[in-house]
C-alpha positions in Angstrom: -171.3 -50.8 61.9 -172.9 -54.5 62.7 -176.3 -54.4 63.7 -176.1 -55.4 67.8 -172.7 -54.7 67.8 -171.5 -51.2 69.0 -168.3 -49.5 68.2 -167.4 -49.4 71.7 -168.0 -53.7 72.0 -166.0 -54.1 68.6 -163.0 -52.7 70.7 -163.4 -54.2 73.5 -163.5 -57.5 71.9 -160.0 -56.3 70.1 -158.9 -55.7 73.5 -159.5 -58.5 74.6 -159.1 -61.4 72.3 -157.3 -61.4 69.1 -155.7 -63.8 67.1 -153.2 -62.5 64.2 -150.2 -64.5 62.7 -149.1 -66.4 65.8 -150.1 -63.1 68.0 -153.1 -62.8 70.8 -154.2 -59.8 72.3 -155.6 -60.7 75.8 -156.9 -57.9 77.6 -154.5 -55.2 75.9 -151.0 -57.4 76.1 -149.6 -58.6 73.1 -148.7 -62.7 73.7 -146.7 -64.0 71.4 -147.3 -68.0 71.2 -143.5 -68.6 70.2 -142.6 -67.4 73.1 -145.0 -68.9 75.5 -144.5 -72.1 73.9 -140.4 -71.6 74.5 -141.4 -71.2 78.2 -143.6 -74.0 78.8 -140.6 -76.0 77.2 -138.2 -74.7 79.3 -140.1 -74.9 82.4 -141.2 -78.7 81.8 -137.6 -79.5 80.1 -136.5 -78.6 84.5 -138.9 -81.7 85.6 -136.1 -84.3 85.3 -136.9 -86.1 87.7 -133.2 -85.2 89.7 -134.8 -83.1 92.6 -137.6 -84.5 95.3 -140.3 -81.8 94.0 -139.9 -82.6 90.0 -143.2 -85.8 90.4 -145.3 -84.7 87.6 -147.6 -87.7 87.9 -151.1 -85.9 89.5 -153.2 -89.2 89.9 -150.9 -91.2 91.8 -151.1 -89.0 95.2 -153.4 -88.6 98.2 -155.8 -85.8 97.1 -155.7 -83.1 99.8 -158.8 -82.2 99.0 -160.1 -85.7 98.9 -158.8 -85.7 102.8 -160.4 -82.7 103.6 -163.6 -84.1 102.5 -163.3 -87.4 104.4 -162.7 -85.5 107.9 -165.3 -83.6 107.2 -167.2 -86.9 106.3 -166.3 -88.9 109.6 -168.0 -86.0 111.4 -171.2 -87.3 110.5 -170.4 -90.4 112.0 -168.4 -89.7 114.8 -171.6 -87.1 115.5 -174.4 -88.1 113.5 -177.4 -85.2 113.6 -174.7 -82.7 114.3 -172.7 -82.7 110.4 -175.4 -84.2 108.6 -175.9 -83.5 104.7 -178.5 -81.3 104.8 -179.2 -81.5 101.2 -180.6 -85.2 101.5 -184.0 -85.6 103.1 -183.8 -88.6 105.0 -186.6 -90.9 105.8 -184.8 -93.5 107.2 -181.7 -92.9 109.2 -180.5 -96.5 109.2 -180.0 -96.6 105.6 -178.6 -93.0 105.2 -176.2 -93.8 107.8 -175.3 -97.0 105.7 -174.9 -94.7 102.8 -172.8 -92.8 104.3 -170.2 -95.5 105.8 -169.6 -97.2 102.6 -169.1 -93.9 100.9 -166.3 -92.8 103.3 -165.2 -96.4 102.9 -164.7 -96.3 99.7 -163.0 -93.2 99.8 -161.0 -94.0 102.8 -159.7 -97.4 100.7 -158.7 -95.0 97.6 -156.8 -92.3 99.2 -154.9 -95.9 101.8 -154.1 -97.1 99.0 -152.2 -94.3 97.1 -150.7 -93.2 100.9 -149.0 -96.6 101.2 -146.7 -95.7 97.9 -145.0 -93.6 100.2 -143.9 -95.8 103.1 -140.6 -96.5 103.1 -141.0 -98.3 106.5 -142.9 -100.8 104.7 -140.6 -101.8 101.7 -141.5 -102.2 98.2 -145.2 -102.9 98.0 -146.8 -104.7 94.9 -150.3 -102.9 93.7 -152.1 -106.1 94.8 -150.6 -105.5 98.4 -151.3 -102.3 98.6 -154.8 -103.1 97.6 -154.8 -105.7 100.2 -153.5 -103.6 103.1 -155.5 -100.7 102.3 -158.8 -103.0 102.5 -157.1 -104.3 106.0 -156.6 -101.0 107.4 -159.9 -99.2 106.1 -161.6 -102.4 107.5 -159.4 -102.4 111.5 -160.2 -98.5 112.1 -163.8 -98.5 111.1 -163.9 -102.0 113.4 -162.4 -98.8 116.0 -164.7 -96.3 115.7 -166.7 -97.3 118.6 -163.6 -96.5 120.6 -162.8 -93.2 118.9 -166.2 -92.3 119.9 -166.4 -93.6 123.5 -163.2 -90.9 123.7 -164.2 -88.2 122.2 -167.4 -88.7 124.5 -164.9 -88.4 127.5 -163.3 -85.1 125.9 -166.4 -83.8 125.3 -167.3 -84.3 129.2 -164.4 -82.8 130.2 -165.3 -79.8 128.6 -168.5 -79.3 129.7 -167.0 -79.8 133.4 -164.0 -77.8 132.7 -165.7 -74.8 131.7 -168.2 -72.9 132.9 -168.7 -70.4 130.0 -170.3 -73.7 128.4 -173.7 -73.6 128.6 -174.8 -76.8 127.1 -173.2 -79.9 125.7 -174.5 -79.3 122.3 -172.8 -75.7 122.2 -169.4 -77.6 123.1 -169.8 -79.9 120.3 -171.0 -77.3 117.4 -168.9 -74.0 118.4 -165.6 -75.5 120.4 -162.6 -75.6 118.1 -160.8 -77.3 121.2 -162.8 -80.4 120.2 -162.6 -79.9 116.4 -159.4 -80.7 117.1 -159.5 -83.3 119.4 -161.9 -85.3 117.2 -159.4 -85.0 114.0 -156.8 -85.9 116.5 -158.6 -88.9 117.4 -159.5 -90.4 113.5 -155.5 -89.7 112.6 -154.3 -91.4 115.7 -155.9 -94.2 114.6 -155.0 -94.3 110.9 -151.2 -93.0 112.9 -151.2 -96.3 114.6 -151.6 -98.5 111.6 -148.8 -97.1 110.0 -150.9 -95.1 107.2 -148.2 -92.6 105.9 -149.0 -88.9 105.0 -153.3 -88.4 105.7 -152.9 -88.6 109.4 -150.9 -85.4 109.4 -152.7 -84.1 106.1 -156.1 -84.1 108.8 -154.6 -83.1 111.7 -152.9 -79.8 109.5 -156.7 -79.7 108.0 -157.7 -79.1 111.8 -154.8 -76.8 112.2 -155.5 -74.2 109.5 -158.9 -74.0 110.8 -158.8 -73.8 114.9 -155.0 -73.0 115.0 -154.5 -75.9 117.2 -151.5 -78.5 116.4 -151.6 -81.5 117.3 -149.4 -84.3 115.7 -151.1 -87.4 115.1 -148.4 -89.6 116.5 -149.5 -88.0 119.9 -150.6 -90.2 123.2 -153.5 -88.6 124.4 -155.9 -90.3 127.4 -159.2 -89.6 128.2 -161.1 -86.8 129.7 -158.7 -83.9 127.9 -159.8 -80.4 127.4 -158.8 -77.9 125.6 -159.9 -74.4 126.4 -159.4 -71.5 123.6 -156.9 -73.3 121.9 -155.2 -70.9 119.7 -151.9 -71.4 118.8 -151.3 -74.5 121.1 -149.0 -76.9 120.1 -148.3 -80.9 120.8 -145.8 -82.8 119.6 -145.4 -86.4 117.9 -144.4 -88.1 121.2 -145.9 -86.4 123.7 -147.4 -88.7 126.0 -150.5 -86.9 127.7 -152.9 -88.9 130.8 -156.7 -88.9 131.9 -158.4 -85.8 132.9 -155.7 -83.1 131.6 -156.9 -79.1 130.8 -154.6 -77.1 128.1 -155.5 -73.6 127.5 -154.6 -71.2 124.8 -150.6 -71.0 123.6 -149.1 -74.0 125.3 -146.2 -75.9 123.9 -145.3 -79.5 124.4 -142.4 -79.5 122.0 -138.7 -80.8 121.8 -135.7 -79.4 123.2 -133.3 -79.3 120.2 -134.0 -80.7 116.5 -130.8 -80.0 115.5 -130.3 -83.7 115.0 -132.8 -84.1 112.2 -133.9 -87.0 111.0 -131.7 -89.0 113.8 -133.9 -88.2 116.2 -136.9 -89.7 114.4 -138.9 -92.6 116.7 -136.9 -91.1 120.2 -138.8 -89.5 122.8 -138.6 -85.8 122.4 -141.2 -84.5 123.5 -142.8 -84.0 127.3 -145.1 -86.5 129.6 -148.1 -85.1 131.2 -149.5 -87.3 134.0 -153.1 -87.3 135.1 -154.9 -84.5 136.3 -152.6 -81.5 135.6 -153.3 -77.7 134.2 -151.5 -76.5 131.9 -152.2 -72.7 131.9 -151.7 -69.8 128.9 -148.5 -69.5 127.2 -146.6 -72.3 129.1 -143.9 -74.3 127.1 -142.4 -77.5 128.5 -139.9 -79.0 126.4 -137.9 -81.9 126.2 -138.6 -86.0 125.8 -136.9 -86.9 129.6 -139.4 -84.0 131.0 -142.2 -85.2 133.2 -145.1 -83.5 135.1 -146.0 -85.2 137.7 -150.5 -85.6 138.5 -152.1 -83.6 139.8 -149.7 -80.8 139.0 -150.8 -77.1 138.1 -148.3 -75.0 135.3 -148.9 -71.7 136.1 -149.0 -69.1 132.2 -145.9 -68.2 130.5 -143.7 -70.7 132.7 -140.8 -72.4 130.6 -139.7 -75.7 131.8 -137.1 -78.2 131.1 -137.1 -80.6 133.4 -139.6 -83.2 135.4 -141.8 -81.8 137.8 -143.1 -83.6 141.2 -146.8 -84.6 141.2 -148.9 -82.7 143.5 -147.1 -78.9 142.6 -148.0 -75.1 141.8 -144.9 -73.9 139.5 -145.4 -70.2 138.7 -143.5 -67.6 137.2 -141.5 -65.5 139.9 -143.2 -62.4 141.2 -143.2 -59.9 137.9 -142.9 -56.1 138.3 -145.0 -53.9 136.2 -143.7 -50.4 135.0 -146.4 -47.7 134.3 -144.7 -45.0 132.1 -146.6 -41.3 130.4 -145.6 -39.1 128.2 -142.3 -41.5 128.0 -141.6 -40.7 131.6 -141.7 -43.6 134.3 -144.0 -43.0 137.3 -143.3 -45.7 139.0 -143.2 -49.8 139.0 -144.9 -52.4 141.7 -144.4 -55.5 142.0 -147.4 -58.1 140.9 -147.8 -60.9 143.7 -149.2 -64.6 142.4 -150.9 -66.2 145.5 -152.1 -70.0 145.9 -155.1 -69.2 144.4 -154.2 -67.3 141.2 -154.9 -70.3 139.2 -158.7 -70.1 139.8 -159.1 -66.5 138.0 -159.2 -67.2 134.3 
């Protein structure tokens, strides 16, 4: 026996790494590399190139993770004290904040430019014009920051006034998912509306997985909107949504039908919400020729189709609850919605 080495680490090593004639023994399973190599051949030999998922190129795509980072990034600018790198003492703000802009910048730029290889809407690009155009984008929505911000400042209000479990602004802006996703809404928007292809929806499904709140970057969204709760709402691309409007959990703005696919693409399908309406729990109002009206309240778990008038109260119709024991039905009553039901929540 090896000095340092016992019997029972001799085997283990056996067990778990041996090389003999062509053969390894990784943790107790004989691997022949004949075989494996006859795999990876016939695996790689299927990446033609004949089907939409064969790319094999890895360094010519936007890197999700790469987004991920630059959302996360724009935080610190959009609220700057609020996402800071804590890891970097700062002695001067200015300059950190400097820093910071020409490192997203930069990023920005890089992932631009690999996006715009994907935009058929654009044509053919040359690498010098995608260069160019990504510069020319990066350079138009940092010039439109100041307006994201002035925005999200308005959303942020509207939360605070919305809501009166809130009990400060600055517990809105760290714990809300609501205006998580807003904010991401707000960056892709912008990117949205200069024709950037794939990151605007690769942030605004970042936002998703983590406040399970979707809203499609191709949205219209005005000032002064709230979102309460939040989970599992959903908005549309061209929903068109006005000043001063509250969603709460479980709402859908959505289309009618898809069943037209890709012919449907650029036509209004989805709903238009005037100024100043409620949209409460569980609602789903579908359809592109579907307006509601200002001022208008949507009572929960309402499902509607078609325009409603400004200034109205829609409500499910009276509901009638059954109480049952021992799999026996006592009896059922019928549960009233007055004018005021709205204001319990």
């Amino acid at each position: 026996m090896t000095v340092g080495h016992s019997e029972g680490q001799g085997y283990q090593h056996d067990r778990c790494h041996s090389v003999i004639k062509g053969v390894k023994r990784i943790m107790g399973n004989i691997i022949k590399e004949d075989e494996i190599d006859s795999i990876v051949r016939k695996v790689y030999a299927d990446l033609d190139g004949k089907k939409n998922i064969d790319a094999v190129s890895i360094y010519n795509k936007p890197d999700k993770a790469e987004v991920r980072e630059l959302v996360n990034n724009l935080f610190r600018v959009i609220y700057p004290g609020y996402y800071r790198d804590r890891s970097v003492k700062i002695y001067n703000p200015k300059n950190t904040f400097a820093v910071t802009v020409e490192d997203i910048f930069y990023h920005l730029n890089k992932q631009v430019f690999l996006a715009l290889d994907f935009c058929t809407k654009r044509g053919t690009m040359t690498e010098k014009d995608r260069e160019e155009e990504s510069y020319r984008i990066c350079k138009v929505f940092f010039e439109r920051i100041p307006v994201i911000r002035e925005y999200i400042e308005s959303d942020l209000l509207a939360a605070y006034d919305g809501d009166p479990a809130a009990g400060c602004l600055e517990e809105i802006i760290l714990a809300y998912p609501g205006l998580v996703a807003i904010t991401v809404y707000r960056i892709a928007h912008e990117l949205y509306k200069l024709m950037v292809p794939v990151l605007p929806r690769l942030m605004t499904e970042y936002a998703h997985s983590e406040t399970g709140i979707d809203i499609h970057p191709g949205a219209e969204i005005d000032k002064y909107f709230f979102i309460d709760h939040g989970t599992g709402i959903v908005i549309g691309e061209t929903t068109v949504i006005g000043k001063n409007v509250k969603i709460y959990q479980g709402v859908t703005l959505g289309a009618l039908s898809t069943r037209g696919g890709q012919k449907l693409s650029g036509k209004k399908r989805h709903p238009t919400i005037c100024d100043n309406v409620t949209i409460y729990a569980g609602a789903s109002i579908l359809g592109g020729d579907t307006v509601i009206g200002e001022n208008t309240v949507i009572g929960g778990n309402t499902f509607i189709t078609r325009s409603i008038d400004a200034n109205t109260i829609v409500s499910m119709k009276n509901l009638e609850m059954e109480y049952r024991n021992n799999g026996k039905t006592r009896h059922t009553e019928e549960v009233g919605q007055s004018d005021e039901w709205y204001y319990v929540i």
